[in-house]
C-alpha positions as CSV (number, residue, x, y, z in Angstrom):
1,X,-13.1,31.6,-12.3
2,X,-9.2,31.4,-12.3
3,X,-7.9,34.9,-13.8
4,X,-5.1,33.0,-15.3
5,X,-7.5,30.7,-17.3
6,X,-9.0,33.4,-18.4
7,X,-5.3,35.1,-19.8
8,X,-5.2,31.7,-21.3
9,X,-7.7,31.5,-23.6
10,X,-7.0,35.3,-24.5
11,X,-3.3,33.7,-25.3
12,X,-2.9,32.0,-28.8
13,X,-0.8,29.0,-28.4
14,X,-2.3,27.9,-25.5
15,X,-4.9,24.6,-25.1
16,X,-7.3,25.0,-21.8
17,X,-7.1,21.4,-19.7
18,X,-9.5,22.4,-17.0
19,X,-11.5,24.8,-14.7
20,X,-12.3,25.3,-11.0
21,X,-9.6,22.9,-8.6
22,X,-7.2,22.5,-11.4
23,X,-7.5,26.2,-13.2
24,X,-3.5,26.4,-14.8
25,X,-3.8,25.1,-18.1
26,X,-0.9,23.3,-20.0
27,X,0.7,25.4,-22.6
28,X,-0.1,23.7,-26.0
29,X,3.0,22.0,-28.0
30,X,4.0,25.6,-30.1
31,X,2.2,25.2,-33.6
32,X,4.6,24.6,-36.6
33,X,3.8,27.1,-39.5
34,X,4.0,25.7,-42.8
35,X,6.7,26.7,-45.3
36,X,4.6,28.4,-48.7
37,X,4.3,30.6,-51.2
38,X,1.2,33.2,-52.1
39,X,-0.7,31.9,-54.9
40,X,-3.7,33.3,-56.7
41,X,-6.9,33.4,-55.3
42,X,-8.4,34.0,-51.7
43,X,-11.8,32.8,-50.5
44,X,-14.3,35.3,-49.3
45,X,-13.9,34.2,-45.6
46,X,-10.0,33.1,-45.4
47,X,-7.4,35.5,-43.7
48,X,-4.1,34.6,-44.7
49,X,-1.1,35.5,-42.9
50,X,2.5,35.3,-44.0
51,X,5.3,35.1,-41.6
52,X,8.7,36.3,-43.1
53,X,11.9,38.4,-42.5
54,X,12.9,41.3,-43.8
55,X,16.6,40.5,-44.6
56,X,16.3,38.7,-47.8
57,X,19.6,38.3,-49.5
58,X,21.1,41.8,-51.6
59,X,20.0,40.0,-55.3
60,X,16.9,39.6,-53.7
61,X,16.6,43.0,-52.0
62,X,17.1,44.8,-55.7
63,X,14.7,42.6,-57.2
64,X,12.2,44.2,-54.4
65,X,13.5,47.7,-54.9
66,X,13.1,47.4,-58.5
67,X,8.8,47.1,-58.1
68,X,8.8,50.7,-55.9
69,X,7.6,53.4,-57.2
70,X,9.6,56.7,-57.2
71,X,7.7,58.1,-54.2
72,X,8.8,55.0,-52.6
73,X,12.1,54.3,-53.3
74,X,12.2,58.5,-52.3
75,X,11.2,57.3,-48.5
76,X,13.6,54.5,-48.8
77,X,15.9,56.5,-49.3
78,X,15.4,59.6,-46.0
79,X,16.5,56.4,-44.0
80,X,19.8,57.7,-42.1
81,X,20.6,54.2,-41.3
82,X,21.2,51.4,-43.9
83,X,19.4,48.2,-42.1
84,X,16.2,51.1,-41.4
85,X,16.4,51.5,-45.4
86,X,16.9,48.2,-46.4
87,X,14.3,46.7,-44.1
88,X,11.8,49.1,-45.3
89,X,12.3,48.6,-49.0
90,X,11.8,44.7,-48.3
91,X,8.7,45.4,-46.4
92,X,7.4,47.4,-48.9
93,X,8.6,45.1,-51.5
94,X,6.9,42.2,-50.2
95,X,4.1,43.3,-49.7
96,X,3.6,44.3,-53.6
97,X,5.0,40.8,-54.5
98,X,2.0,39.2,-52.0
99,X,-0.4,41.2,-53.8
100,X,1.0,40.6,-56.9
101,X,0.9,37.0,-56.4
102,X,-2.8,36.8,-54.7
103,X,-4.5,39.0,-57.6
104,X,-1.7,37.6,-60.4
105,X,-0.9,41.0,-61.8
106,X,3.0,42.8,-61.8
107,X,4.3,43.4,-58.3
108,X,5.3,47.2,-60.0
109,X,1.9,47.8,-61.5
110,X,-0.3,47.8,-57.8
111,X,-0.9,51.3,-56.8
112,X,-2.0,51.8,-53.7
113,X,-3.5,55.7,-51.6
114,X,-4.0,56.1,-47.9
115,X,-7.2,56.3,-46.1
116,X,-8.0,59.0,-43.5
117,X,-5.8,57.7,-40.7
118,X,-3.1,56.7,-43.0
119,X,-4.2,53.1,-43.8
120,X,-2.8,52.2,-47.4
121,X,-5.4,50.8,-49.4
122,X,-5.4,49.4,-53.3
123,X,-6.6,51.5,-55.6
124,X,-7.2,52.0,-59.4
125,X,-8.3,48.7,-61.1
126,X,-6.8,46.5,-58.4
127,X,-9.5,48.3,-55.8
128,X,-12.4,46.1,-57.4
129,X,-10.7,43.4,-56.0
130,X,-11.7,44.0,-52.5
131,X,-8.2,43.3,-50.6
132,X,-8.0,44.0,-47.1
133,X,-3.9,43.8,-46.7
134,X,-1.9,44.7,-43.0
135,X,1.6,44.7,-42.2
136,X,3.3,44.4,-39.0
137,X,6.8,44.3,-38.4
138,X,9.2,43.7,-35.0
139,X,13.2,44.2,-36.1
140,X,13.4,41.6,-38.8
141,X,10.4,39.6,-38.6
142,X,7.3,40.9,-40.2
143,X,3.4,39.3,-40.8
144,X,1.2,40.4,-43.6
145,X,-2.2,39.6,-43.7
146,X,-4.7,39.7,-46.6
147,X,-8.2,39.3,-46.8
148,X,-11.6,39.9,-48.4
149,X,-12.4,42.6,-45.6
150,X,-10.9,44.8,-43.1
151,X,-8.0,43.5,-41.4
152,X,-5.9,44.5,-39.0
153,X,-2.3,42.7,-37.5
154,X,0.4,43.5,-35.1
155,X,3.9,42.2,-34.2
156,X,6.0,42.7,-30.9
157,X,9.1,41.0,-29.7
158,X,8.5,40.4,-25.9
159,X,10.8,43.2,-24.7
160,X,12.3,42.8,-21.1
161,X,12.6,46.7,-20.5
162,X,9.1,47.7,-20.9
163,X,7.6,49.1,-17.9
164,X,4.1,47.3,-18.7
165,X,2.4,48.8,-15.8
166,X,2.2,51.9,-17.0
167,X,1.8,51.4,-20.6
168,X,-1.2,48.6,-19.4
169,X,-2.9,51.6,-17.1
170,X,-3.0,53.6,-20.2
171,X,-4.4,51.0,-22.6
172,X,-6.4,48.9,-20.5
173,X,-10.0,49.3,-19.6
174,X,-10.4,49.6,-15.9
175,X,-11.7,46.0,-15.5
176,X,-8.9,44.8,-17.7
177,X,-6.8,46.8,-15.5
178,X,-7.9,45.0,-11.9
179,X,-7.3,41.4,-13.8
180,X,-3.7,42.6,-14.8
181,X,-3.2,44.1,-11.6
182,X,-3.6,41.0,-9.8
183,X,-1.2,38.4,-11.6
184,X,1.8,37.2,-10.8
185,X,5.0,39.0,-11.6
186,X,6.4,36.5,-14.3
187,X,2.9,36.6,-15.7
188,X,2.8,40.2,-16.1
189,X,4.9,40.7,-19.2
190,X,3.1,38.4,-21.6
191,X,-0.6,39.3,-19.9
192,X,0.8,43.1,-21.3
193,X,1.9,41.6,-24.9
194,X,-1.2,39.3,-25.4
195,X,-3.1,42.6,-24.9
196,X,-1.1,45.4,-26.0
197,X,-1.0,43.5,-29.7
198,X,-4.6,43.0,-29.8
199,X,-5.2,46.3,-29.3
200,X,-2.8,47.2,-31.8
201,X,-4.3,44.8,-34.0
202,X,-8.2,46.1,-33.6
203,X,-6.8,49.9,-34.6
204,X,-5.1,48.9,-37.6
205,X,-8.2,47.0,-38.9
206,X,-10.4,50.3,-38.0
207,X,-7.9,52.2,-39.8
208,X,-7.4,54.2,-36.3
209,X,-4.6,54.9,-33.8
210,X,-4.8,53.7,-30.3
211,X,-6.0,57.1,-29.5
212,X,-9.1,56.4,-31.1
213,X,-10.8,55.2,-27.5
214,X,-9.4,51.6,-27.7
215,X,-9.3,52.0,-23.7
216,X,-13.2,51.5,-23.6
217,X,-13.0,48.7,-25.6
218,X,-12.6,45.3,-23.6
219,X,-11.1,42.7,-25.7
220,X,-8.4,41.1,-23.1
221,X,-9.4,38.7,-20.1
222,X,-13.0,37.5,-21.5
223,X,-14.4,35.1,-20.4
224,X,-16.7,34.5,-23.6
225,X,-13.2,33.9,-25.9
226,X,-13.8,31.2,-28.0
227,X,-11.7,27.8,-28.2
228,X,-9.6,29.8,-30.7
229,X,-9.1,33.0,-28.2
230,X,-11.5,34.5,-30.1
231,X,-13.2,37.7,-28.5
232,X,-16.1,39.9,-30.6
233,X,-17.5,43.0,-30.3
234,X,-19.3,46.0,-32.3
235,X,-18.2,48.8,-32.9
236,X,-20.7,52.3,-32.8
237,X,-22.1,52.1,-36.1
238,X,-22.9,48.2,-35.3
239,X,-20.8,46.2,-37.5
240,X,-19.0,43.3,-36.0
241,X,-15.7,42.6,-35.6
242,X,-13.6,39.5,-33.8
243,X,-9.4,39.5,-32.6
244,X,-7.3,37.1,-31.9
245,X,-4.2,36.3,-30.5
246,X,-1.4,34.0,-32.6
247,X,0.7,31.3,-31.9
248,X,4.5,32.9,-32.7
249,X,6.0,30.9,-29.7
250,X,8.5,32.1,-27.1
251,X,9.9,35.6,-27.0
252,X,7.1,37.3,-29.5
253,X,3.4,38.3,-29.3
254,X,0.8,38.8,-32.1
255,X,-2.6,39.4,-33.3
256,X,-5.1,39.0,-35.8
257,X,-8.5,41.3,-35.9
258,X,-10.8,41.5,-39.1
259,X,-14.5,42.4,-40.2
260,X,-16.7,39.9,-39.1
261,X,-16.6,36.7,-36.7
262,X,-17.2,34.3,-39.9
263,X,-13.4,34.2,-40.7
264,X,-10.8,31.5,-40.7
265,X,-7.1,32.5,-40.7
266,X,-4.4,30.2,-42.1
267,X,-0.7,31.0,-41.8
268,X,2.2,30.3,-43.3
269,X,6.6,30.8,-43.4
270,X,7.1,32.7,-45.8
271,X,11.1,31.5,-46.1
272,X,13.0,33.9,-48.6
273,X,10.2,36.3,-50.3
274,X,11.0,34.6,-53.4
């Protein structure tokens, strides 16, 4: 079976056209997110993800800086750099107003703590809710996702002066490592993204860095992906858990991992944060 079919179906965005004589698929036509707002209300198996940028206009940045809470705007402001400070006060900012809006309560009133990795979670009253929120951010694009479970997403601009070898020898499990080994050169950087993020993606949903033993876990280069990309696995204790890849188009790589296989991501544009 064609390795680069394979890297295809681990690829969101991509549409497989056929196997065996004819293995090189054709790239799907780049999917168009929809322009929309959070509203109230999630189902039990939706995972929502919100694509936006961090460089809302200044009215709107105070607005966002205004829902912090001391401890926060206190981080905001140990940022040497203005555009480091700014786009971390939106990020933060954003992510209460998604909240907010999902489980209609006050951006300002969510509180959240951090789990033993570092994780933020909800907590107080807003806990019961069961939110499972991520953040991923590449300059000044970010996603967000939310759902009713562990989630996990990541976010890279497809840099040029990467030396993907050796990050890929490091990350990769050796199987994974022969199949990247063997394409072609101007395959090599987005075989390294489309991997890289979905590892990125499974140790944010664990609540884990990518020391946590992520290079024994083969996720990249299946050839059981689903028609979605889709790979599964369980983890030690036995639970499952499924990753994805998303369609971002040209120039940027990202991924979706969550509890479960049972889920069904929708995403959106998220144009201004307002």
């Amino acid at each position: 079976m064609s390795i680069l079919w394979l890297m295809e179906r681990s690829v969101g965005g991509f549409a497989e056209s056929s196997v065996g004589n004819n293995p090189e698929p054709r790239r799907a036509i780049a999917r168009v997110w929809p322009v929309g707002a959070p509203t109230p209300g999630l189902a039990d198996r939706e995972v929502q993800v919100w694509q936006t940028d961090l460089q809302p206009p200044a009215e709107r940045l105070r607005e966002l800086a205004a829902t912090l809470t001391a401890d926060e705007r206190d981080r905001a402001a140990r940022f040497r750099f203005s555009e480091h400070r700014e786009r971390f006060i939106a990020g933060r900012g954003l992510l209460r107003d998604l909240l907010g809006r999902i489980l209609d309560r006050p951006a300002a009133a969510l509180r959240f703590i951090q789990g033993p990795h570092g994780k933020p979670m909800l907590a107080g009253e807003d806990a019961a809710a069961g939110l499972g929120f991520n953040l991923s951010h590449s300059g000044d694009r970010a996603l967000y996702a939310v759902a009713r479970r562990a989630v996990g997403v990541d976010l890279e601009v497809l840099e040029r002066t990467v030396t993907y070898a050796d990050v890929a020898k490091r990350v990769c499990t050796p199987r994974e490592w022969v199949v990247f080994q063997t394409l072609p050169t101007e395959r090599a950087r987005e075989a390294f993204f489309t991997c890289w993020t979905r590892k990125e993606a499974i140790a944010k949903a664990l609540g884990a860095g990518l020391a946590s033993g992520l290079r024994t876990l083969e996720v990249c280069f299946r050839e059981d992906a689903g028609p979605d990309g889709r790979t599964c696995w369980r983890d030690g204790e036995g639970r499952e858990w499924s990753v994805l890849n998303l369609p971002l188009g040209s120039d940027w790589s990202g991924a979706l991992a969550a509890a479960g296989a049972d889920w069904r991501w929708r995403g959106w544009r998220w144009t201004d944060g307002g």
